[in-house]
mmJSON file of the N, C-alpha and C atoms, coordinates in Angstrom:
{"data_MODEL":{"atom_site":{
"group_PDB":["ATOM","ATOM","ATOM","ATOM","ATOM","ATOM","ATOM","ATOM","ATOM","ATOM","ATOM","ATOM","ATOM","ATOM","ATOM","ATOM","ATOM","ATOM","ATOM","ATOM","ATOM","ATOM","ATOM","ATOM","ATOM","ATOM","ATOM","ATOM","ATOM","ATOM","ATOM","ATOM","ATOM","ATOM","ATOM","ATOM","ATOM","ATOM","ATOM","ATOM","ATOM","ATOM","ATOM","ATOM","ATOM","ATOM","ATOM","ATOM","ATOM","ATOM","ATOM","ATOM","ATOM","ATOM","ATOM","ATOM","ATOM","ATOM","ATOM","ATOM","ATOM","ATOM","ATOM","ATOM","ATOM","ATOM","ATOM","ATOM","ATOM","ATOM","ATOM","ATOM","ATOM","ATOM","ATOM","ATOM","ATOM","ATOM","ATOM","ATOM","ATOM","ATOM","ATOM","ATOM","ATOM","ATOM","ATOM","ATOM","ATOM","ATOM","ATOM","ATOM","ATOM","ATOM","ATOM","ATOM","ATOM","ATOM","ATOM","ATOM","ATOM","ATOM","ATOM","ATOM","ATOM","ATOM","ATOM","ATOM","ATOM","ATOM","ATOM","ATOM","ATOM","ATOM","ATOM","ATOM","ATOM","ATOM","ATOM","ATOM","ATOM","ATOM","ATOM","ATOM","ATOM","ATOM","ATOM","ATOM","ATOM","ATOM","ATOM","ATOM","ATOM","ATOM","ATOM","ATOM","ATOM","ATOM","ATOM","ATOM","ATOM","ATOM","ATOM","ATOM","ATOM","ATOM","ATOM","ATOM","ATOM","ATOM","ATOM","ATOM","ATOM","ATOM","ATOM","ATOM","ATOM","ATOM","ATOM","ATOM","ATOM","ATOM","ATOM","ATOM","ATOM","ATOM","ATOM","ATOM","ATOM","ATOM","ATOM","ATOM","ATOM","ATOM","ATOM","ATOM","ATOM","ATOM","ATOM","ATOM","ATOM","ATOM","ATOM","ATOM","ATOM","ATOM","ATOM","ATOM","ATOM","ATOM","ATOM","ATOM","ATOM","ATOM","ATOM","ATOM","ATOM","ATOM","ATOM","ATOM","ATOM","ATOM","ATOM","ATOM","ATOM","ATOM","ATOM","ATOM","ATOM","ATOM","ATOM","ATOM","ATOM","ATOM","ATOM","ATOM","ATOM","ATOM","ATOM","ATOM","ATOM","ATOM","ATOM","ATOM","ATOM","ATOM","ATOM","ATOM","ATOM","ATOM","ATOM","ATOM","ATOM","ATOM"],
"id":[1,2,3,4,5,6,7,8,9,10,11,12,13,14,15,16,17,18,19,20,21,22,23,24,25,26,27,28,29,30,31,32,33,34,35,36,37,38,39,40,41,42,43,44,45,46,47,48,49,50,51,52,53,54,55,56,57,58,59,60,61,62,63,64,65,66,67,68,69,70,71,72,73,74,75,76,77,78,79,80,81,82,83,84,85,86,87,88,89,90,91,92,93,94,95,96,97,98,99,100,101,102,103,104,105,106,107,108,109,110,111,112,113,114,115,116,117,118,119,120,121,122,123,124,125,126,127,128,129,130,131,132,133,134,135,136,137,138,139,140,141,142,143,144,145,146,147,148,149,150,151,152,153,154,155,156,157,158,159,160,161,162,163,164,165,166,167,168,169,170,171,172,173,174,175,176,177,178,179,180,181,182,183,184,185,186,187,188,189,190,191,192,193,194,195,196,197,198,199,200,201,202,203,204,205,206,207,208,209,210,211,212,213,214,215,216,217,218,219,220,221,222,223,224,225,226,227,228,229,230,231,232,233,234],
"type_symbol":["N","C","C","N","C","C","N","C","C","N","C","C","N","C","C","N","C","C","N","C","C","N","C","C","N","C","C","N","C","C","N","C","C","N","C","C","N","C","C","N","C","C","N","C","C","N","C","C","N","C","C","N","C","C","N","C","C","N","C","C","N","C","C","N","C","C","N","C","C","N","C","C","N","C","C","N","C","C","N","C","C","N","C","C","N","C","C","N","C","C","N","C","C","N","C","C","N","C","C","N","C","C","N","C","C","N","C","C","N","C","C","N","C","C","N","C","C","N","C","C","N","C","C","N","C","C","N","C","C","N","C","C","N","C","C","N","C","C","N","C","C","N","C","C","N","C","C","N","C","C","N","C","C","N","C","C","N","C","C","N","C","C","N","C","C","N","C","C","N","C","C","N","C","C","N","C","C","N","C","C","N","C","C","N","C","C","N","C","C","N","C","C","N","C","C","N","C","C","N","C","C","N","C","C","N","C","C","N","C","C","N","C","C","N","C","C","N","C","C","N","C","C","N","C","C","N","C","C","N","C","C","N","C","C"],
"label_atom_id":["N","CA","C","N","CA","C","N","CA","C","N","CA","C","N","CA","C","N","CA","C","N","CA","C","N","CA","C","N","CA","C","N","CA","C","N","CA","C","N","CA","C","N","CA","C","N","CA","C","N","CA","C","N","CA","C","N","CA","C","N","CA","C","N","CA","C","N","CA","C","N","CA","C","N","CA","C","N","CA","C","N","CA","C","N","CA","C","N","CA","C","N","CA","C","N","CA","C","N","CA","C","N","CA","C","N","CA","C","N","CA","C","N","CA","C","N","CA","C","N","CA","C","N","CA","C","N","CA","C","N","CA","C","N","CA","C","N","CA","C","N","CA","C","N","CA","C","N","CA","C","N","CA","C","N","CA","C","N","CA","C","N","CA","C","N","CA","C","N","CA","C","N","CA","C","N","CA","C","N","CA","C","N","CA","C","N","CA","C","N","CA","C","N","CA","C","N","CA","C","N","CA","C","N","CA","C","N","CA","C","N","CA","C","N","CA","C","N","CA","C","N","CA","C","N","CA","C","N","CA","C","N","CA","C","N","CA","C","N","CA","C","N","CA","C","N","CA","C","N","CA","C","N","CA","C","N","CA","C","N","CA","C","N","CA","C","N","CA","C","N","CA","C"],
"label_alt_id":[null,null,null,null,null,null,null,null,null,null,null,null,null,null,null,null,null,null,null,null,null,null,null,null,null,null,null,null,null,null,null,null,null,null,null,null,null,null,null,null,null,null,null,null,null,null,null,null,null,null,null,null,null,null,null,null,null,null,null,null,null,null,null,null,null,null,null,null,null,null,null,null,null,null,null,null,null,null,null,null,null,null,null,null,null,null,null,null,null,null,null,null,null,null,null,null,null,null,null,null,null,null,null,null,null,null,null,null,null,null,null,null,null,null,null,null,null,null,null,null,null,null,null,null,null,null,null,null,null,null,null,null,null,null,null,null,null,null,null,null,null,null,null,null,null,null,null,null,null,null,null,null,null,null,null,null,null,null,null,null,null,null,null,null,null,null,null,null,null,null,null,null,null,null,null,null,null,null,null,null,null,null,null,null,null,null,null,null,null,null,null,null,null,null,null,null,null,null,null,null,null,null,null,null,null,null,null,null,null,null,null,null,null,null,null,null,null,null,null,null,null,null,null,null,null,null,null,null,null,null,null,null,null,null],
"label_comp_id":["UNK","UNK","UNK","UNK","UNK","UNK","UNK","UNK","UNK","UNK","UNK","UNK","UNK","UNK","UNK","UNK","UNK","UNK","UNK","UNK","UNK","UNK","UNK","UNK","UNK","UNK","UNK","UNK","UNK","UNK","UNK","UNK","UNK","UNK","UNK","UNK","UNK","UNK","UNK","UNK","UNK","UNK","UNK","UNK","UNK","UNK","UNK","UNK","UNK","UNK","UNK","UNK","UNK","UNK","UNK","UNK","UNK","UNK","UNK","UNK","UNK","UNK","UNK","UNK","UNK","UNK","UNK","UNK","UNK","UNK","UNK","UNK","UNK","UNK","UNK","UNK","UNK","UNK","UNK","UNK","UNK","UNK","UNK","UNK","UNK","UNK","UNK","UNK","UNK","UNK","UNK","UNK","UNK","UNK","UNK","UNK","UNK","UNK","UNK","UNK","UNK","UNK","UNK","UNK","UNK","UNK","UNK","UNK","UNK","UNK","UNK","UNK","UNK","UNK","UNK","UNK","UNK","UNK","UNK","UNK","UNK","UNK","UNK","UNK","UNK","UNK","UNK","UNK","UNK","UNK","UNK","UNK","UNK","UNK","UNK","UNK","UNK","UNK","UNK","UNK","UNK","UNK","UNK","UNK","UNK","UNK","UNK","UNK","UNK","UNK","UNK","UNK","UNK","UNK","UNK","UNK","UNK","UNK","UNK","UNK","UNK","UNK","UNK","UNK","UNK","UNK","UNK","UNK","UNK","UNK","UNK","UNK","UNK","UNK","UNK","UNK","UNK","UNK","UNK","UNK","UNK","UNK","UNK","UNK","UNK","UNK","UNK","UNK","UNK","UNK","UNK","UNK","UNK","UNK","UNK","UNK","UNK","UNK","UNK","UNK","UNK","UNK","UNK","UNK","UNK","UNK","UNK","UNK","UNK","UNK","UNK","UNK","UNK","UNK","UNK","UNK","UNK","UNK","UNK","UNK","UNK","UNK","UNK","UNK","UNK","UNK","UNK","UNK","UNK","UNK","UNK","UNK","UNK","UNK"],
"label_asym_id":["A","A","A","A","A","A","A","A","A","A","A","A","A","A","A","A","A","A","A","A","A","A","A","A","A","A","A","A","A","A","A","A","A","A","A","A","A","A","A","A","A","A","A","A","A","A","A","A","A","A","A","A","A","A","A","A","A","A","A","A","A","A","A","A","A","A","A","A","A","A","A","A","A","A","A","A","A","A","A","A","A","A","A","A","A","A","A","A","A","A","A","A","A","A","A","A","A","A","A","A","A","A","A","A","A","A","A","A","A","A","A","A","A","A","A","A","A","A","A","A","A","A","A","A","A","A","A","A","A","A","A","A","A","A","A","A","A","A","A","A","A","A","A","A","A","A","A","A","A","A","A","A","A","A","A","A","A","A","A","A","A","A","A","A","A","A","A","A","A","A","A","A","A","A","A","A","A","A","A","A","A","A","A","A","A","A","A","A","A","A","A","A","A","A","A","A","A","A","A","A","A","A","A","A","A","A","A","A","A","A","A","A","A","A","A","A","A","A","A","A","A","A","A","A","A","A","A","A","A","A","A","A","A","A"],
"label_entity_id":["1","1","1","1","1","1","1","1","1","1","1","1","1","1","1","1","1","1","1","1","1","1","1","1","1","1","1","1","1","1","1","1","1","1","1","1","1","1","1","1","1","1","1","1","1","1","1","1","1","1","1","1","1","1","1","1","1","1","1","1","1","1","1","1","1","1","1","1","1","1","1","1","1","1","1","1","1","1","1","1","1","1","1","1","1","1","1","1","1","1","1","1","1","1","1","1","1","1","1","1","1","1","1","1","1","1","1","1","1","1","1","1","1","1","1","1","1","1","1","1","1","1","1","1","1","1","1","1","1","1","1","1","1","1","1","1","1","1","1","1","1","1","1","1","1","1","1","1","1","1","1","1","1","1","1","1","1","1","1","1","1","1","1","1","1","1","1","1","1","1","1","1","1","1","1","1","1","1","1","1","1","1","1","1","1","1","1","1","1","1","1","1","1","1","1","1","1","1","1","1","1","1","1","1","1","1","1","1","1","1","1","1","1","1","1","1","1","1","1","1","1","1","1","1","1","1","1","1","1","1","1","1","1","1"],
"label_seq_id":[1,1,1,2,2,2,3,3,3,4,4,4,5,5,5,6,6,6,7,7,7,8,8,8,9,9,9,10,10,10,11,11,11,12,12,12,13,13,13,14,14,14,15,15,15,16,16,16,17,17,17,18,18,18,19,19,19,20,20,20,21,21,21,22,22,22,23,23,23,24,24,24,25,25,25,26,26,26,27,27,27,28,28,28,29,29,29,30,30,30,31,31,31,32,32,32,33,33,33,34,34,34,35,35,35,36,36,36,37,37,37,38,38,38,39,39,39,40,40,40,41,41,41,42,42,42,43,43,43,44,44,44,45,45,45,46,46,46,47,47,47,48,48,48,49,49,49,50,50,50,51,51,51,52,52,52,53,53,53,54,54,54,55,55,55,56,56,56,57,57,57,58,58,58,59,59,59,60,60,60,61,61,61,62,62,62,63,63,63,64,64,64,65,65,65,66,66,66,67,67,67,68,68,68,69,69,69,70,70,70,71,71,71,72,72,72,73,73,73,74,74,74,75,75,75,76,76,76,77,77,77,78,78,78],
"pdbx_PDB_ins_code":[null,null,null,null,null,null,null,null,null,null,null,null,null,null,null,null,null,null,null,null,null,null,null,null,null,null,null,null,null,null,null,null,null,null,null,null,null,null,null,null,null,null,null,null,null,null,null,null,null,null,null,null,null,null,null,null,null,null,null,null,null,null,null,null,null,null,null,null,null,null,null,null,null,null,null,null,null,null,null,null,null,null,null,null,null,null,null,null,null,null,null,null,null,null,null,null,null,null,null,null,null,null,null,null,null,null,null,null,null,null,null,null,null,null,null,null,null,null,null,null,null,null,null,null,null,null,null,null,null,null,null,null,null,null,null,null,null,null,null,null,null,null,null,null,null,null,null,null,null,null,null,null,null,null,null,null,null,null,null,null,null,null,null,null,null,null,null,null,null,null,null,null,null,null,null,null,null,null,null,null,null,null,null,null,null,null,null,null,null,null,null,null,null,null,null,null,null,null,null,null,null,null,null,null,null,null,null,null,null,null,null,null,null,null,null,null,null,null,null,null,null,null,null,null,null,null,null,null,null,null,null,null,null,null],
"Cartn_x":[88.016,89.336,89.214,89.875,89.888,90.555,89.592,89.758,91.674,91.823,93.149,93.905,93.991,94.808,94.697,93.675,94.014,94.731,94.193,94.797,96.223,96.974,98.272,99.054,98.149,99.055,98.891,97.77,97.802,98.223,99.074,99.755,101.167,101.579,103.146,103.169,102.452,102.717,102.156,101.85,101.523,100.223,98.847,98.112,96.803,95.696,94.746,93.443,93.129,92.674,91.576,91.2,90.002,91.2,92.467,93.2,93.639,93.307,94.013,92.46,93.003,91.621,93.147,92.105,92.932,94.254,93.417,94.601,96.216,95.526,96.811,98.256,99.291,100.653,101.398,102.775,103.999,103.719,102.876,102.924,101.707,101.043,99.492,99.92,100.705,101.316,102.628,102.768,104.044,105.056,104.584,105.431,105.858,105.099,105.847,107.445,107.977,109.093,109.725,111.023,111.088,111.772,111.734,112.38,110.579,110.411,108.595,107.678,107.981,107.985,108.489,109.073,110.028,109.379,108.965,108.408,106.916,106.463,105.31,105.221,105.869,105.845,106.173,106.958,107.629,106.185,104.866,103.869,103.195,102.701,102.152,102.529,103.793,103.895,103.535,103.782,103.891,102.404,101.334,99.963,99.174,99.594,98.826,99.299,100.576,101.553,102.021,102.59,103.057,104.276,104.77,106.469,106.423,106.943,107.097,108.215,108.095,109.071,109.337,111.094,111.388,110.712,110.293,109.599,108.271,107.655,106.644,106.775,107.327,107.823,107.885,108.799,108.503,107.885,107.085,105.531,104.895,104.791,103.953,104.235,103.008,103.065,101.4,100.7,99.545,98.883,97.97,97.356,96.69,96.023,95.627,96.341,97.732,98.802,99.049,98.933,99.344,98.412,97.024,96.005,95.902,96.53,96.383,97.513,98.781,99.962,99.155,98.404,98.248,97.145,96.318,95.473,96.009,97.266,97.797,98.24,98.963,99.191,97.763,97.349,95.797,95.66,95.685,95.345,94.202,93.438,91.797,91.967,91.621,91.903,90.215,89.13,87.876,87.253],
"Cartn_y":[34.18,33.753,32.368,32.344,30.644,30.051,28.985,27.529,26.983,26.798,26.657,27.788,28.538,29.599,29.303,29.085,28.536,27.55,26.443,25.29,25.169,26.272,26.159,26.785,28.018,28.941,27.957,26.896,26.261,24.838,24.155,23.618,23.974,25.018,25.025,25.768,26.513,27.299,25.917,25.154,23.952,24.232,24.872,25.434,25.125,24.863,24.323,25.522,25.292,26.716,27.507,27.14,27.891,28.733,28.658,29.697,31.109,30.228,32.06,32.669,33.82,35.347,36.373,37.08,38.074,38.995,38.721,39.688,38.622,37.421,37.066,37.134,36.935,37.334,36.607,36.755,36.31,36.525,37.609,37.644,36.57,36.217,35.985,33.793,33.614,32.238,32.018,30.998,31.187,30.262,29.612,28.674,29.618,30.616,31.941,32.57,31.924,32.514,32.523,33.354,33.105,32.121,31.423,30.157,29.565,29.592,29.478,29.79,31.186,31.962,32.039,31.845,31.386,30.392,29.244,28.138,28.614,29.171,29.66,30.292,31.555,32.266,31.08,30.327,28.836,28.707,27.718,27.427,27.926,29.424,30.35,30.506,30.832,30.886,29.753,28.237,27.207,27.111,27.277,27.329,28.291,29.225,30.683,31.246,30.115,30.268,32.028,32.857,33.811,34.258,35.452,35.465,36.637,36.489,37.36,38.265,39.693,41.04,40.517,40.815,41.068,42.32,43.1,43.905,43.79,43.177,42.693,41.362,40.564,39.852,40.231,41.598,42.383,43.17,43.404,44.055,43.104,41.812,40.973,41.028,41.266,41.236,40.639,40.541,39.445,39.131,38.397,37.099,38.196,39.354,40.61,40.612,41.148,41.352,40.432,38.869,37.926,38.432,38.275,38.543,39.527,40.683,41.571,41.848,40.716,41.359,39.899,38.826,37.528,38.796,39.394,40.451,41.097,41.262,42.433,41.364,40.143,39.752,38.992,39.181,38.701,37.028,36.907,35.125,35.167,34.389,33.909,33.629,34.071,33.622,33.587,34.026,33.672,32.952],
"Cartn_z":[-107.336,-107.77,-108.381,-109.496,-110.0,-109.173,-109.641,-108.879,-108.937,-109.833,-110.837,-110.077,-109.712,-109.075,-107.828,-107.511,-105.956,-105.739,-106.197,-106.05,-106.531,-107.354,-107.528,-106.307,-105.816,-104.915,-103.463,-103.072,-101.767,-102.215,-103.358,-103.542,-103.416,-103.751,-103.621,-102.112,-101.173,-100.255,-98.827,-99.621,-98.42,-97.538,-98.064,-97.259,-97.744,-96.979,-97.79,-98.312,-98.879,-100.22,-99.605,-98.432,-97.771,-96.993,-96.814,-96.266,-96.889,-98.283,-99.252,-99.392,-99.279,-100.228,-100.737,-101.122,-102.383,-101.308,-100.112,-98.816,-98.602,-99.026,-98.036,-98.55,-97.835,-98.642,-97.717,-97.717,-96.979,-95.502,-94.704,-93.273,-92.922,-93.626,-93.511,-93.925,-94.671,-95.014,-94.514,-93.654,-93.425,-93.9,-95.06,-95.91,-97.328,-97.04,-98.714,-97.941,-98.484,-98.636,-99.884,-100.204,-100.902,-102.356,-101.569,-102.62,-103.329,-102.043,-102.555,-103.026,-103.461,-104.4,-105.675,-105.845,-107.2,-107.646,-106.902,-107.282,-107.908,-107.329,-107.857,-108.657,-109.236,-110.443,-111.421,-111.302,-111.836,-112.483,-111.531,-111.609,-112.569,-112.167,-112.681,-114.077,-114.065,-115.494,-116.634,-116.386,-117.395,-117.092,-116.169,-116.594,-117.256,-117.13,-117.863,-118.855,-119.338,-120.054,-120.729,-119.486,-119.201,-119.123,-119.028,-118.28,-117.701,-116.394,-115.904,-115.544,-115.097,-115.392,-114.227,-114.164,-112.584,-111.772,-112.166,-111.425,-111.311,-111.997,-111.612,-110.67,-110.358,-109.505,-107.994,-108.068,-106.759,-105.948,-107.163,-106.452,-106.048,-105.921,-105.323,-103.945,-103.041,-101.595,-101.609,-102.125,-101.759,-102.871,-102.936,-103.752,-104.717,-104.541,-105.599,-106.535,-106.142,-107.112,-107.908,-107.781,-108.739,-109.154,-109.327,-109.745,-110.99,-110.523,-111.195,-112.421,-111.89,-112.847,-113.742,-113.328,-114.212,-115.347,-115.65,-115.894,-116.839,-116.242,-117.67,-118.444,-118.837,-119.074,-120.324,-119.592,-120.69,-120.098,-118.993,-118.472,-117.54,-118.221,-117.52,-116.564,-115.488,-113.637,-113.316,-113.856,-113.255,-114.052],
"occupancy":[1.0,1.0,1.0,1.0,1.0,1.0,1.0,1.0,1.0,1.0,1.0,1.0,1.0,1.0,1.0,1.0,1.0,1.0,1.0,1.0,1.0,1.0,1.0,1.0,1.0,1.0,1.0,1.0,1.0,1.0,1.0,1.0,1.0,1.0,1.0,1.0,1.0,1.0,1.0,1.0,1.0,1.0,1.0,1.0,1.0,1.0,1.0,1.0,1.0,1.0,1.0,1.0,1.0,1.0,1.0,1.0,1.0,1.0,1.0,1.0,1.0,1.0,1.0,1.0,1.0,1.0,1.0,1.0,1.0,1.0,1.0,1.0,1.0,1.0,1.0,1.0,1.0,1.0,1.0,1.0,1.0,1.0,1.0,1.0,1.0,1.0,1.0,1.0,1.0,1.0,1.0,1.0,1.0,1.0,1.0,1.0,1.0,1.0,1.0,1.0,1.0,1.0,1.0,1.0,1.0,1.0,1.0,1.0,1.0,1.0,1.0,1.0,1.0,1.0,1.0,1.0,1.0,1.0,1.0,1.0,1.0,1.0,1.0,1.0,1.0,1.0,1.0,1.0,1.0,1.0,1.0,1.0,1.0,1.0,1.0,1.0,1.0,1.0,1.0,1.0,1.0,1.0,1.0,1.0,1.0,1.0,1.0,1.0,1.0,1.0,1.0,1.0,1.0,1.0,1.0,1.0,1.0,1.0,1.0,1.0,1.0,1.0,1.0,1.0,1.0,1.0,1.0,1.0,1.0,1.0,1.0,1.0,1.0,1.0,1.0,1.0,1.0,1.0,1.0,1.0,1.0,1.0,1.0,1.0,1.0,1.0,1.0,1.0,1.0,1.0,1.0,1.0,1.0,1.0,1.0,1.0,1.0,1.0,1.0,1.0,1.0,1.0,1.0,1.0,1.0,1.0,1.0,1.0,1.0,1.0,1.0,1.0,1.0,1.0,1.0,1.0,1.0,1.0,1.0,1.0,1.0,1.0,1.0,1.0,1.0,1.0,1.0,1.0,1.0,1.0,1.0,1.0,1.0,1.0],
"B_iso_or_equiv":[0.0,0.0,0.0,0.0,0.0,0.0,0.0,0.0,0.0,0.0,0.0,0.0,0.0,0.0,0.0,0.0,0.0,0.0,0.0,0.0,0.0,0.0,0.0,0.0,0.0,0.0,0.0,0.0,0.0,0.0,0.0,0.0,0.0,0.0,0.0,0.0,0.0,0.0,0.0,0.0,0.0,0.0,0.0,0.0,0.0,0.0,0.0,0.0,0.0,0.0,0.0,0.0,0.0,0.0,0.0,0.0,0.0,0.0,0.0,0.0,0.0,0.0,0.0,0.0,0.0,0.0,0.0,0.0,0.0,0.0,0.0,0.0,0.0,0.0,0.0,0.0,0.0,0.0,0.0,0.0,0.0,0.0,0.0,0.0,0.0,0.0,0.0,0.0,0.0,0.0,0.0,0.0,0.0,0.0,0.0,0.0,0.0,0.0,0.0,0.0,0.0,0.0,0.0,0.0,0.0,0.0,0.0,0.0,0.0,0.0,0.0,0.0,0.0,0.0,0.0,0.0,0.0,0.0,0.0,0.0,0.0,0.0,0.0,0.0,0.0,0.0,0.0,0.0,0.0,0.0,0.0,0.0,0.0,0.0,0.0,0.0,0.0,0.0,0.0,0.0,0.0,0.0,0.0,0.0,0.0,0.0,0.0,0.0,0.0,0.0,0.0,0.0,0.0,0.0,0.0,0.0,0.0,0.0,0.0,0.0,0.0,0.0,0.0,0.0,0.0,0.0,0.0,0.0,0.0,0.0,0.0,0.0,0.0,0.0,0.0,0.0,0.0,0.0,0.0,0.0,0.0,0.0,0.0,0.0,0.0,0.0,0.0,0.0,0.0,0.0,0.0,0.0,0.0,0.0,0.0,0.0,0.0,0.0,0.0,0.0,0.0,0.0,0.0,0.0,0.0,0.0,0.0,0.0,0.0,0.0,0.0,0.0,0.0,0.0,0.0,0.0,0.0,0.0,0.0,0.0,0.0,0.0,0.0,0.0,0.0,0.0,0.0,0.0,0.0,0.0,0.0,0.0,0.0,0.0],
"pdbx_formal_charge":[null,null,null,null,null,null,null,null,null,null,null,null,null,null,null,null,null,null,null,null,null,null,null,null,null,null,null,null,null,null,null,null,null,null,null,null,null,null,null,null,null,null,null,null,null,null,null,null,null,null,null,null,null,null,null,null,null,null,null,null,null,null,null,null,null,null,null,null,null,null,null,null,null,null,null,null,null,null,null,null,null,null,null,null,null,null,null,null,null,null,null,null,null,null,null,null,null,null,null,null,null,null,null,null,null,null,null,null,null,null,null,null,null,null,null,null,null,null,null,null,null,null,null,null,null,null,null,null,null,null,null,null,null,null,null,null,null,null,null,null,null,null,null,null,null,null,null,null,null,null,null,null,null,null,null,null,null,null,null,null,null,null,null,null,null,null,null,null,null,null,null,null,null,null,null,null,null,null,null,null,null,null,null,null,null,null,null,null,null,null,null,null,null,null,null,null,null,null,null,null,null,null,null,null,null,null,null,null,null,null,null,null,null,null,null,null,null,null,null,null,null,null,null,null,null,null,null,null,null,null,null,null,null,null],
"auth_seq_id":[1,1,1,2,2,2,3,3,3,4,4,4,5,5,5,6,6,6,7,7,7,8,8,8,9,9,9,10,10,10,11,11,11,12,12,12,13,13,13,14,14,14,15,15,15,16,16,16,17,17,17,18,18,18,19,19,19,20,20,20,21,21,21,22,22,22,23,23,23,24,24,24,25,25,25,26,26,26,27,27,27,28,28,28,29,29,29,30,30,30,31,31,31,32,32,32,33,33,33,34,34,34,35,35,35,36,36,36,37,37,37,38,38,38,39,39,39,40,40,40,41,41,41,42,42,42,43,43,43,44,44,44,45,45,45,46,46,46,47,47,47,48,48,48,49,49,49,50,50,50,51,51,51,52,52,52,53,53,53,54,54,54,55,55,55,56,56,56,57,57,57,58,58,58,59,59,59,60,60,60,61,61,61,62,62,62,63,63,63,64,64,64,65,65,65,66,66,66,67,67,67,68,68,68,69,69,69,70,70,70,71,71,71,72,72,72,73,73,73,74,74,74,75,75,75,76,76,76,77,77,77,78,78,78],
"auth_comp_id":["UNK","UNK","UNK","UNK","UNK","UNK","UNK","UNK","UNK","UNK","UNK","UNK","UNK","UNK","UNK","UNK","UNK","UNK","UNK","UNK","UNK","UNK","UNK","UNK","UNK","UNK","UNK","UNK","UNK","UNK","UNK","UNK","UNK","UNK","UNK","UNK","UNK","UNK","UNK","UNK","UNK","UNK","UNK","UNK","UNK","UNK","UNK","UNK","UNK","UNK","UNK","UNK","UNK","UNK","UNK","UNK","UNK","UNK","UNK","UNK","UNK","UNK","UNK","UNK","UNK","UNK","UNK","UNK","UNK","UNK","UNK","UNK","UNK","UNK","UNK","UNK","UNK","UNK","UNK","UNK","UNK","UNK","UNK","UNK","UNK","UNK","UNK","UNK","UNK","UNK","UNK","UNK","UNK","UNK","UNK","UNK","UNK","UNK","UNK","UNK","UNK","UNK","UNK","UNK","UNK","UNK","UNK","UNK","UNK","UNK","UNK","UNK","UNK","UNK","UNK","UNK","UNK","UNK","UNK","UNK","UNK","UNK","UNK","UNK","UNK","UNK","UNK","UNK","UNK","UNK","UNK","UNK","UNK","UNK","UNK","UNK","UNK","UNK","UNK","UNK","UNK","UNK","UNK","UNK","UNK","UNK","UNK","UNK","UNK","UNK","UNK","UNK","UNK","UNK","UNK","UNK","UNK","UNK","UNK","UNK","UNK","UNK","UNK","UNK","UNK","UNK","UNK","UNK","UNK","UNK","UNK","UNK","UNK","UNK","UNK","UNK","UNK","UNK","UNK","UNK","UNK","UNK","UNK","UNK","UNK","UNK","UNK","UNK","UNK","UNK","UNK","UNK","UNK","UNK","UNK","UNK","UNK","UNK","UNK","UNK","UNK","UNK","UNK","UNK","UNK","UNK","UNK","UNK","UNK","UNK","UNK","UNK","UNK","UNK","UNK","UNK","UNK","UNK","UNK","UNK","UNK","UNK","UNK","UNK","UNK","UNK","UNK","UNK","UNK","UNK","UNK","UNK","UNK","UNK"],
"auth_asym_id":["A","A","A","A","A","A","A","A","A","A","A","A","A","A","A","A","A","A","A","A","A","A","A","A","A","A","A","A","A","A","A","A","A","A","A","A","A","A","A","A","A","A","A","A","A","A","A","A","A","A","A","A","A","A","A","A","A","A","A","A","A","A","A","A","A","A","A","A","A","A","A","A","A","A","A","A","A","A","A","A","A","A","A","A","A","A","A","A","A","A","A","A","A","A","A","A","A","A","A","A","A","A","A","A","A","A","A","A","A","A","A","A","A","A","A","A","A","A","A","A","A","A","A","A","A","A","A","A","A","A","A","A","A","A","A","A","A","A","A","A","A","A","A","A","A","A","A","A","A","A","A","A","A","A","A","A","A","A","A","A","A","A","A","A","A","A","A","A","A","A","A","A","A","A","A","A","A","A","A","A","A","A","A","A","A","A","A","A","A","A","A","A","A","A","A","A","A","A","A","A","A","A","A","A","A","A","A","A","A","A","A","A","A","A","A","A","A","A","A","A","A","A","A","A","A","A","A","A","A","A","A","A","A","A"],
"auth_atom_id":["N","CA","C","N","CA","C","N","CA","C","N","CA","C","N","CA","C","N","CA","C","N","CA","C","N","CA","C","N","CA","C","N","CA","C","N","CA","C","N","CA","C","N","CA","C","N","CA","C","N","CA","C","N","CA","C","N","CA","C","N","CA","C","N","CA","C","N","CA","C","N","CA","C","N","CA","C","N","CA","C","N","CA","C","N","CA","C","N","CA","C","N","CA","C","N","CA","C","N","CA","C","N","CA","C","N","CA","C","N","CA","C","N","CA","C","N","CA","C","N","CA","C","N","CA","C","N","CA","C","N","CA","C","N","CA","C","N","CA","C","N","CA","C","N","CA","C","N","CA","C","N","CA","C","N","CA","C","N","CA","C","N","CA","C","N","CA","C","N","CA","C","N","CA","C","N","CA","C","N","CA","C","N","CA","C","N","CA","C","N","CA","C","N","CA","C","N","CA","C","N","CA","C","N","CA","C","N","CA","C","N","CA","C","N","CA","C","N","CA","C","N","CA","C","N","CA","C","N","CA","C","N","CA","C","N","CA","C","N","CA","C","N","CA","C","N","CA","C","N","CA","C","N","CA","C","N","CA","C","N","CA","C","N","CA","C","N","CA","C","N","CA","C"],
"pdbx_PDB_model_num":[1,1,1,1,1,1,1,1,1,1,1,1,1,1,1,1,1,1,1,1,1,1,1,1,1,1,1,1,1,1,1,1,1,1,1,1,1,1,1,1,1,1,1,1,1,1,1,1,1,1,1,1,1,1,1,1,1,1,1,1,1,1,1,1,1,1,1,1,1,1,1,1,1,1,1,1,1,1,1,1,1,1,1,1,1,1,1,1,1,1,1,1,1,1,1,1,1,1,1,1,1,1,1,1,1,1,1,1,1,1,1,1,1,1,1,1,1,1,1,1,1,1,1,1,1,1,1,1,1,1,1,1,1,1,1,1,1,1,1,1,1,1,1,1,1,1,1,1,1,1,1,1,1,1,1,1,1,1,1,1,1,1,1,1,1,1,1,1,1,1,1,1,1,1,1,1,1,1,1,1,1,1,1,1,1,1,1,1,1,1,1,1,1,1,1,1,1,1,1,1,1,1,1,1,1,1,1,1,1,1,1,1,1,1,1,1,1,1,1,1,1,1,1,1,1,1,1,1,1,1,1,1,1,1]
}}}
């Protein structure tokens, strides 16, 4: 996982970056909620300079899924 992706997702979720892998999600962090979330797609987007679907929004339940919806989108994450 990029560096840059980490360090955005254990910047806004308050957690330090040896805590995220591709599993973790809202049960696994307990500062993702969702306002904190928002903040992060926020993030996500003005760096990978992206936009995201509301439904793609709600399929996110762990760090894969950003992963994978950042992917379709065509944004360098490794």
């Amino acid at each position: 996982m990029s560096s840059n992706l980490l360090n955005i997702i254990a910047n806004v979720k308050e957690v330090q970056v040896k805590e995220i892998d591709d599993e973790s999600g809202p049960e696994d962090i307990e500062n993702w909620d969702s306002f904190k979330g928002l903040i992060l797609f926020d993030e996500l987007e003005s760096k990978f300079n992206v936009k995201f679907t509301l439904n793609e929004l709600l399929t996110v339940k762990k760090i894969k899924d950003i992963k994978r919806i950042l992917s379709i989108h065509g944004a360098s994450i490794d």
